[in-house]
C-alpha positions as CSV (number, residue, x, y, z in Angstrom):
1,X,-1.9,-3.6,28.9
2,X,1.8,-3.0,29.3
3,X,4.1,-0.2,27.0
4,X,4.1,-1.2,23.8
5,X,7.5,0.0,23.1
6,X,6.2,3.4,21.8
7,X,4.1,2.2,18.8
8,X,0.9,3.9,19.2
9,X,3.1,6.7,18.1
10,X,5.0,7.5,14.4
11,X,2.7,7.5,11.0
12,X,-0.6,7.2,10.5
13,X,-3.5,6.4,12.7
14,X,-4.5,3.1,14.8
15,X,-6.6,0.2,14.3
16,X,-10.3,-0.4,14.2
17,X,-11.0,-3.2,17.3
18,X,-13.2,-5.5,14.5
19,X,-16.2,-6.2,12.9
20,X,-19.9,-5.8,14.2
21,X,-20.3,-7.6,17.7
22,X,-17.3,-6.3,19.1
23,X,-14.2,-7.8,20.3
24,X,-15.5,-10.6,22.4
25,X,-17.9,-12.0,19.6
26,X,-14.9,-11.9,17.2
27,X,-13.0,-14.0,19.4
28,X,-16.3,-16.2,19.7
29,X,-16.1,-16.6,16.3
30,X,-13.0,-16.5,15.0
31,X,-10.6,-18.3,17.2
32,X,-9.6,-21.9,16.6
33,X,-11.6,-23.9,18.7
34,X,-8.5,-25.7,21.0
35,X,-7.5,-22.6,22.2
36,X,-11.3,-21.9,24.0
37,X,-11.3,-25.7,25.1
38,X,-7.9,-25.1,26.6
39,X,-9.6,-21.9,28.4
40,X,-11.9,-24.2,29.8
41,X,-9.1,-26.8,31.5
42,X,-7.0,-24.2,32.4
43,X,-10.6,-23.2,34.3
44,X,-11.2,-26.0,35.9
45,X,-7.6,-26.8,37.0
46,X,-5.9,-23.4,37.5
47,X,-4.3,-20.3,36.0
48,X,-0.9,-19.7,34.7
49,X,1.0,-16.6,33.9
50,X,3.0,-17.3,30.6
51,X,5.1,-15.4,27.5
52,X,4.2,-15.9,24.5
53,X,7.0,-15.4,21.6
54,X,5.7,-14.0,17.9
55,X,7.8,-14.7,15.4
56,X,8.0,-15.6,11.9
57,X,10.0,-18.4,10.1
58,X,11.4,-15.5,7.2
59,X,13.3,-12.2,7.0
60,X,10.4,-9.5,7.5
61,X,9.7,-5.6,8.7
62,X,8.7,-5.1,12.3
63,X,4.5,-4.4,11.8
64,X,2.9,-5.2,15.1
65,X,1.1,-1.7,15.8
66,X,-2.2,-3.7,14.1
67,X,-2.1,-6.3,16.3
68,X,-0.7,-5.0,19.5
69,X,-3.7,-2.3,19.3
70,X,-6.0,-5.1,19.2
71,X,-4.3,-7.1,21.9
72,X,-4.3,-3.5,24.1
73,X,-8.5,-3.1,23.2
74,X,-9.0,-7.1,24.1
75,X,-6.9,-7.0,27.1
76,X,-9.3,-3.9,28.1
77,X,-12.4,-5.7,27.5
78,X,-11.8,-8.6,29.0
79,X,-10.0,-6.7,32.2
80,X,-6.3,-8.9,31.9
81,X,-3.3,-7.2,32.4
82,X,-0.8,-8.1,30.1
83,X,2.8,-7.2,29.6
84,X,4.3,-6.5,26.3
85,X,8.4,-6.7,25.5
86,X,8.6,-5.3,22.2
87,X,12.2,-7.0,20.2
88,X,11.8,-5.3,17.4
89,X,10.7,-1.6,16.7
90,X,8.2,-0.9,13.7
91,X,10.3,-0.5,11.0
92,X,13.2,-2.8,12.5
93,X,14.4,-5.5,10.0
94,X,14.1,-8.5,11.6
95,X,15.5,-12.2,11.3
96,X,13.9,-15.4,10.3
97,X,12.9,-17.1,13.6
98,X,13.3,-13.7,15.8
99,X,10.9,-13.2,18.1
100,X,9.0,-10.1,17.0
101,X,7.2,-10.0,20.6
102,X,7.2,-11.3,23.8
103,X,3.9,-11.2,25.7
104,X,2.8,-12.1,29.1
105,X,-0.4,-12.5,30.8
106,X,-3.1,-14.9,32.1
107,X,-3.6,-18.5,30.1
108,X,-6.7,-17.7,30.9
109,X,-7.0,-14.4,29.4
110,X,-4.5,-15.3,26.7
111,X,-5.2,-18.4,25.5
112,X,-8.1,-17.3,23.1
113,X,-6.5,-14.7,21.5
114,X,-3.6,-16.1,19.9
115,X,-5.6,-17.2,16.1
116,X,-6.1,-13.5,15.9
117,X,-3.1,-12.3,17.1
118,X,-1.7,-14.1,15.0
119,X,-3.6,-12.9,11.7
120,X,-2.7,-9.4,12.6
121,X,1.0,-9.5,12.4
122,X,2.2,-11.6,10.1
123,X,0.6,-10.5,6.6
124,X,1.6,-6.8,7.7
125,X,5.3,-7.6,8.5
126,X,5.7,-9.5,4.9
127,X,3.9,-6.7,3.3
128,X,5.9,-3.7,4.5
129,X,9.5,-6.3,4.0
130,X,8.1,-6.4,0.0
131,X,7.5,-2.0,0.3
132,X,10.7,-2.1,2.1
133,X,12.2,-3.9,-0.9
134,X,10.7,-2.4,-3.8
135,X,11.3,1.5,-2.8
136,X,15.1,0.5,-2.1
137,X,15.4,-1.6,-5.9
138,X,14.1,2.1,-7.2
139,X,15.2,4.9,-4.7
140,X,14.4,8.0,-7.4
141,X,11.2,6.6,-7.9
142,X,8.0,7.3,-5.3
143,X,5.5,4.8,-4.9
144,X,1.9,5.5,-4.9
145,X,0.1,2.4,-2.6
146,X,-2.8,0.7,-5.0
147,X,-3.5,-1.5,-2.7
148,X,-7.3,-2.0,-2.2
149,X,-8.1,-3.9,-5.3
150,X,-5.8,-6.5,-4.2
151,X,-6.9,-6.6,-0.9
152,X,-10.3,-9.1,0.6
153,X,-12.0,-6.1,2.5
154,X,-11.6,-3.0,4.6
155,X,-9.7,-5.1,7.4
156,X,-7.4,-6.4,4.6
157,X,-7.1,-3.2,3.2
158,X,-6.2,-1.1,6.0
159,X,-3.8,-3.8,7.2
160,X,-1.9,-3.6,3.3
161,X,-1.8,0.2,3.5
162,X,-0.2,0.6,7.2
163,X,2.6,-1.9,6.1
164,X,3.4,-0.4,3.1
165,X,3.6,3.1,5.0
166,X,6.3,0.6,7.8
167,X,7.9,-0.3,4.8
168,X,8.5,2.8,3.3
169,X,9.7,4.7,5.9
170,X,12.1,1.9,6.7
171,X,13.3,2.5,3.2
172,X,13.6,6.0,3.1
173,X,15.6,6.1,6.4
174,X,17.9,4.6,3.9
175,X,17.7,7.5,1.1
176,X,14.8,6.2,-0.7
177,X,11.9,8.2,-1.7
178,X,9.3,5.6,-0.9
179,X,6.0,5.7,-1.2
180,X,4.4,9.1,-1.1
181,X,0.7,8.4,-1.0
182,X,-2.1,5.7,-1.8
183,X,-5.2,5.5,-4.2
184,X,-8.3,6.2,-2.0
185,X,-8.8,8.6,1.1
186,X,-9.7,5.3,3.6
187,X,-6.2,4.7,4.3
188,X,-4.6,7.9,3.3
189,X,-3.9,8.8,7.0
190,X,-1.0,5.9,7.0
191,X,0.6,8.1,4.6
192,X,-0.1,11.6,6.6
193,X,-2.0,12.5,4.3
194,X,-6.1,13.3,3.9
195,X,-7.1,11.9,0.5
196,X,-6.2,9.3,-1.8
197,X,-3.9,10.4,-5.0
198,X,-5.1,9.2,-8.7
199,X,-6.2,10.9,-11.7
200,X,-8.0,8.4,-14.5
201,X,-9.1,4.9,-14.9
202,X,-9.4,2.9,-18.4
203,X,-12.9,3.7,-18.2
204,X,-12.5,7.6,-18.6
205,X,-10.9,7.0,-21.5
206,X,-13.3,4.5,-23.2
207,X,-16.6,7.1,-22.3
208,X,-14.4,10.4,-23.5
209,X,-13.8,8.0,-26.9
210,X,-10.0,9.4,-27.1
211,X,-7.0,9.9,-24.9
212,X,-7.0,13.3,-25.7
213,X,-10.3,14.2,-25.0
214,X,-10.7,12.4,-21.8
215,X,-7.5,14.5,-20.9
216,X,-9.3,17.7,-21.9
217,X,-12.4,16.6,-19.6
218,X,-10.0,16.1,-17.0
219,X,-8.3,19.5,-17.1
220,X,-11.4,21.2,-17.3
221,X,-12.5,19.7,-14.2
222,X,-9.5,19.7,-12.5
223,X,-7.8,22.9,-13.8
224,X,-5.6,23.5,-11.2
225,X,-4.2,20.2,-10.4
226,X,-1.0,18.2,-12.2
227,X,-2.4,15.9,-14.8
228,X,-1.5,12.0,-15.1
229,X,-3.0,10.8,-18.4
230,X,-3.5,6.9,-19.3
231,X,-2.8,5.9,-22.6
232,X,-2.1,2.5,-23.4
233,X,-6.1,1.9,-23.7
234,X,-6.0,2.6,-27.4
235,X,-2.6,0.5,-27.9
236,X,-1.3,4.3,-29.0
237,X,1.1,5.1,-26.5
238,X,3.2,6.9,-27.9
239,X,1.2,8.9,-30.4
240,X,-1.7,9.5,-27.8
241,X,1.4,11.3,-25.6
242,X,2.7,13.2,-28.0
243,X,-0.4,14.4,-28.8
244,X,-1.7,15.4,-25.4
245,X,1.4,17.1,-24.9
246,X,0.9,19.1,-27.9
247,X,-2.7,19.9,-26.5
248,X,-1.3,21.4,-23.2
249,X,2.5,22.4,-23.8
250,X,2.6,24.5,-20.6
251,X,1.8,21.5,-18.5
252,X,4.3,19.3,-20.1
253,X,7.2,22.4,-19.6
254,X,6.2,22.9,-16.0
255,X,6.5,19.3,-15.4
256,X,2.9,18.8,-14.3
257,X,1.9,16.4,-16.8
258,X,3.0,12.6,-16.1
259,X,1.9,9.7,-18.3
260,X,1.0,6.5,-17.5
261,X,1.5,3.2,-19.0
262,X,-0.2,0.4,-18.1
263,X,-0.3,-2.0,-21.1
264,X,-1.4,-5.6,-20.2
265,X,1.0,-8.3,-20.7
266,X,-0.9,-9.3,-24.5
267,X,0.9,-7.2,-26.3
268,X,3.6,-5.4,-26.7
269,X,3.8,-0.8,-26.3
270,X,3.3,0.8,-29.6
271,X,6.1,0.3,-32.2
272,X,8.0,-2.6,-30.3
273,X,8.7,-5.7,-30.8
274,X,11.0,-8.7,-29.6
275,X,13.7,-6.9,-32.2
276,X,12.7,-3.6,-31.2
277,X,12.7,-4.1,-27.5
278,X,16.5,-5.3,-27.3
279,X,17.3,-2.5,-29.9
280,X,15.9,0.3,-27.3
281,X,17.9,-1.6,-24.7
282,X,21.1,-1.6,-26.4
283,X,20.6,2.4,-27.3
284,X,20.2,3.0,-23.5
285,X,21.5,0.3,-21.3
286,X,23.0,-2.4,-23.2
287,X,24.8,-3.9,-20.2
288,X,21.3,-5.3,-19.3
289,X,20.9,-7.4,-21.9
290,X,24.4,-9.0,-22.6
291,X,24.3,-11.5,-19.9
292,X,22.3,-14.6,-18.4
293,X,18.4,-13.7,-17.9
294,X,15.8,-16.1,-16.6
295,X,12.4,-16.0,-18.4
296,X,11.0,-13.8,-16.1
297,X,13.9,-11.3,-16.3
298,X,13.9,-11.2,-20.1
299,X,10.4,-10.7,-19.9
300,X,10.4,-7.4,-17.6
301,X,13.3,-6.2,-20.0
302,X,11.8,-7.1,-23.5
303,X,8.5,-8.7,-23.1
304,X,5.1,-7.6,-23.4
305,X,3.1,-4.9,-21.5
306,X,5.3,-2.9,-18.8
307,X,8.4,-3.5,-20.0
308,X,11.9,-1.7,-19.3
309,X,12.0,-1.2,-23.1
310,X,8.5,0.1,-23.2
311,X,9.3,2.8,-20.7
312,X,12.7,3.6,-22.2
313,X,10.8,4.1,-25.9
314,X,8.2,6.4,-24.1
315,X,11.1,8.8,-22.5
316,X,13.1,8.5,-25.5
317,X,10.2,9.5,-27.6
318,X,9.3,12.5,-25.3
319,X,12.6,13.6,-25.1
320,X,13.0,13.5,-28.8
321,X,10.2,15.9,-29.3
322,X,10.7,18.2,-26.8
323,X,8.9,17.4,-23.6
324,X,11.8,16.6,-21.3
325,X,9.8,18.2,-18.8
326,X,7.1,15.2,-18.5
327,X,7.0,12.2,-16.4
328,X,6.4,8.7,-16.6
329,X,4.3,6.6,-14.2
330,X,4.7,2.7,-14.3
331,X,2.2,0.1,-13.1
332,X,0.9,-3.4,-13.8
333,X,2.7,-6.2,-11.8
334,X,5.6,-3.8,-10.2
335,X,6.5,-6.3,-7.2
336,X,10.1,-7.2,-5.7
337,X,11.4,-9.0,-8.9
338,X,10.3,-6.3,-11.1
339,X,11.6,-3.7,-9.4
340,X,14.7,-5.1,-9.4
341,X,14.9,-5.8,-13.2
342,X,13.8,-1.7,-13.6
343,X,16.7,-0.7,-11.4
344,X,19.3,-3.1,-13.2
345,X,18.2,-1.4,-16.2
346,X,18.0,1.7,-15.3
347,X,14.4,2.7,-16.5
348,X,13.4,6.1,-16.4
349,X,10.1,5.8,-14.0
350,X,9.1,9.1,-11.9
351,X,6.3,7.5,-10.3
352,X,5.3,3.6,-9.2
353,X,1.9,2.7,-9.3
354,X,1.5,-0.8,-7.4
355,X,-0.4,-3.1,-5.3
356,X,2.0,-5.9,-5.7
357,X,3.6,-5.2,-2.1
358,X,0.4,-7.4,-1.1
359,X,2.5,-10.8,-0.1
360,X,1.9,-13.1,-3.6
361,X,3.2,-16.1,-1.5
362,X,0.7,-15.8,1.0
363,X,2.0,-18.9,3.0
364,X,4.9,-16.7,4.0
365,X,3.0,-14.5,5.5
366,X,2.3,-17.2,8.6
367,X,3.2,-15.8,12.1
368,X,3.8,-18.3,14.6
369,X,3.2,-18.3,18.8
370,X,4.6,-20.7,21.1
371,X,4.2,-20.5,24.7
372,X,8.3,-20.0,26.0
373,X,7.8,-19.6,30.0
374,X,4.8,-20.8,32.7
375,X,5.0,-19.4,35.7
376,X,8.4,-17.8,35.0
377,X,9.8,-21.7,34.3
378,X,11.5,-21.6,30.6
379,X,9.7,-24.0,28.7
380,X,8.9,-24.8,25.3
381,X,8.3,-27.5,22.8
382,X,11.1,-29.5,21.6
383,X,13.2,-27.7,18.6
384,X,11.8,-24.1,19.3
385,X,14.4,-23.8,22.1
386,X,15.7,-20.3,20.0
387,X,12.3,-18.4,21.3
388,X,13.8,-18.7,24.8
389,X,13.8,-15.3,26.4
390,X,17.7,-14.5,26.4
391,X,19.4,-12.6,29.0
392,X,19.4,-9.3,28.4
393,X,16.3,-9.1,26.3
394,X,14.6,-5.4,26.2
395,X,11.4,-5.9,28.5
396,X,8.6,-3.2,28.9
397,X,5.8,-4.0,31.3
């Protein structure tokens, strides 16, 4: 296959070709059946050489190195020599309706490949566009990737992690911190690093039988590492802070000891409520709340579970009894809109915790090829005339 436009290089590692059988028996498979019958005319009646245009039909980050490793392995495998003109660099922001890609090849070899080619790309470019977004709503916040238990399998997974890694460098090009790591070793290398970041599920908690005690297991196991402790299992979040940092004050002073609050959307953080919420608000921030909010804003804000308010009443309580030093780490449904509402109200979150960079429209994530030239003749079907190759495009062969 042709230069790729340099993509084999930058973070992380490459891609895994596919599932058991190989290449070829995934395409067997896994294509959509027109495009092998197609094969077959184009058999009987003669080859063409053609471009294909990639593109999608929204505003996403350049993600292609999944899917051009793929097309580089199934080019190899099936012995076609195929040309790649790259439009738009991993990490490039790029335009609803740009081409992402140009490729050119064999019908013959081509043809089959395009049901795949297209799976590859366009999930990961609407993934890294949401990682792109959220570390840019936060900038002072990192990001740690949680991204396998919304994901449909290793393929899935891998694919969620590499464009959150796009996205995040994108970002911090722009001064954002960006995500600094992800939950399990698997996909760690998109990340440069070797293992996966974490400390303690829910279920720690419930077999220790207390905050504080599943904390003390966890030091002595760990006794030499930071310390992020979970404590909304108990609905004591504040008191079950304050009282592991009275357990380990040297931790909380050297700013190794982070808390995390995940409370699910049923209830409200301890000691709030509606009235309580907006009251923290207006203590901290109370341009947030003195203008129009849809439901889903207000919610974020004031609502249940994760809410600016919550995190605000966490620092403030902290703060108040004299752990400056200690951090707070948010999760539980930190996507794009969220973010947003956290940065409008200036929440005080060291740390992200989030999966939701996994596309929640998922019919957004559909990348779309059309054949634009046969035989070097521009040609394509009525209405997609803005895939023509223009003069001047960037080419690599």
């Amino acid at each position: 296959m042709g230069d790729a436009g340099g993509v084999q290089g930058g973070i992380g590692g490459g891609a895994q070709g596919g599932s058991g059988g190989g290449i070829a028996a995934d395409i067997a498979a896994r294509t959509d059946s027109y495009f092998t019958r197609t094969r077959l005319v184009v058999e009987r009646f003669g080859d063409k050489r053609v471009t294909y245009a990639l593109f999608l039909r929204r505003p996403v980050i350049s993600a292609p190195r999944l899917m051009l490793a793929w097309l580089e392995a199934a080019a190899a495998e099936r012995g076609a020599q195929v040309a790649v003109a790259l439009m738009h660099a991993e990490g490039d922001w790029v335009g609803a309706g740009e081409p992402i890609v140009y490729i050119s090849g064999s019908l013959l070899a081509l043809s089959e490949l395009e049901t795949l080619l297209l799976q590859k790309l366009g999930p990961a470019c609407v993934a890294a566009h949401n990682a792109f977004q959220m570390s840019l709503a936060l900038p002072r916040a990192a990001f740690l990737a949680m991204e396998a238990r919304h994901c449909a399998g290793a393929e899935m997974q891998d694919m969620m992690a590499y464009a959150a890694a796009v996205g995040s460098r994108a970002a911090q090009r722009e001064g954002a911190r960006g995500f600094v790591g992800n939950a399990n070793d698997g996909t760690a290398h998109w990340f440069g690093a070797k293992r996966g970041m974490g400390t303690m599920p829910h279920s720690l908690i419930g077999y220790a039988g207390s905050t504080l005690r599943a904390a003390e297991m966890f030091r002595a196991t760990f006794p030499d590492e930071p310390m992020t402790v979970l404590v909304d299992y108990f609905g004591r979040e504040i008191t079950d802070a304050l009282a592991v940092c009275a357990r380990f004050p040297e931790l909380a002073s050297a700013g190794q000891l982070s808390f995390r609050l995940d409370t699910h959307g049923g209830r409200f953080v301890e000691g709030l409520d509606p009235a309580e919420s907006y009251a923290v608000l207006e203590r901290h921030v109370p341009g947030a709340i003195r203008r129009y909010r849809s439901e889903t804003e207000l919610r974020y804000l004031v609502g249940t579970g994760v809410s600016a308010a919550a995190i605000w009443r966490l620092r403030e309580a902290l703060d108040a009894a004299g752990y400056p030093g200690t951090r707070i780490v948010a999760s539980s449904g930190f996507g794009v809109d969220k973010c947003r509402v956290m940065a409008d109200a200036r929440a005080p979150i060291d740390v992200v915790g989030t999966g939701s960079f996994v596309p929640d429209s998922w019919h957004e994530t559909y990348a779309t090829a059309d054949i634009v030239e046969y035989d070097g003749v521009p040609l394509v079907k009525l209405g997609r005339e803005f895939l023509l190759r223009r003069n001047g495009a960037r080419r690599r062969t």
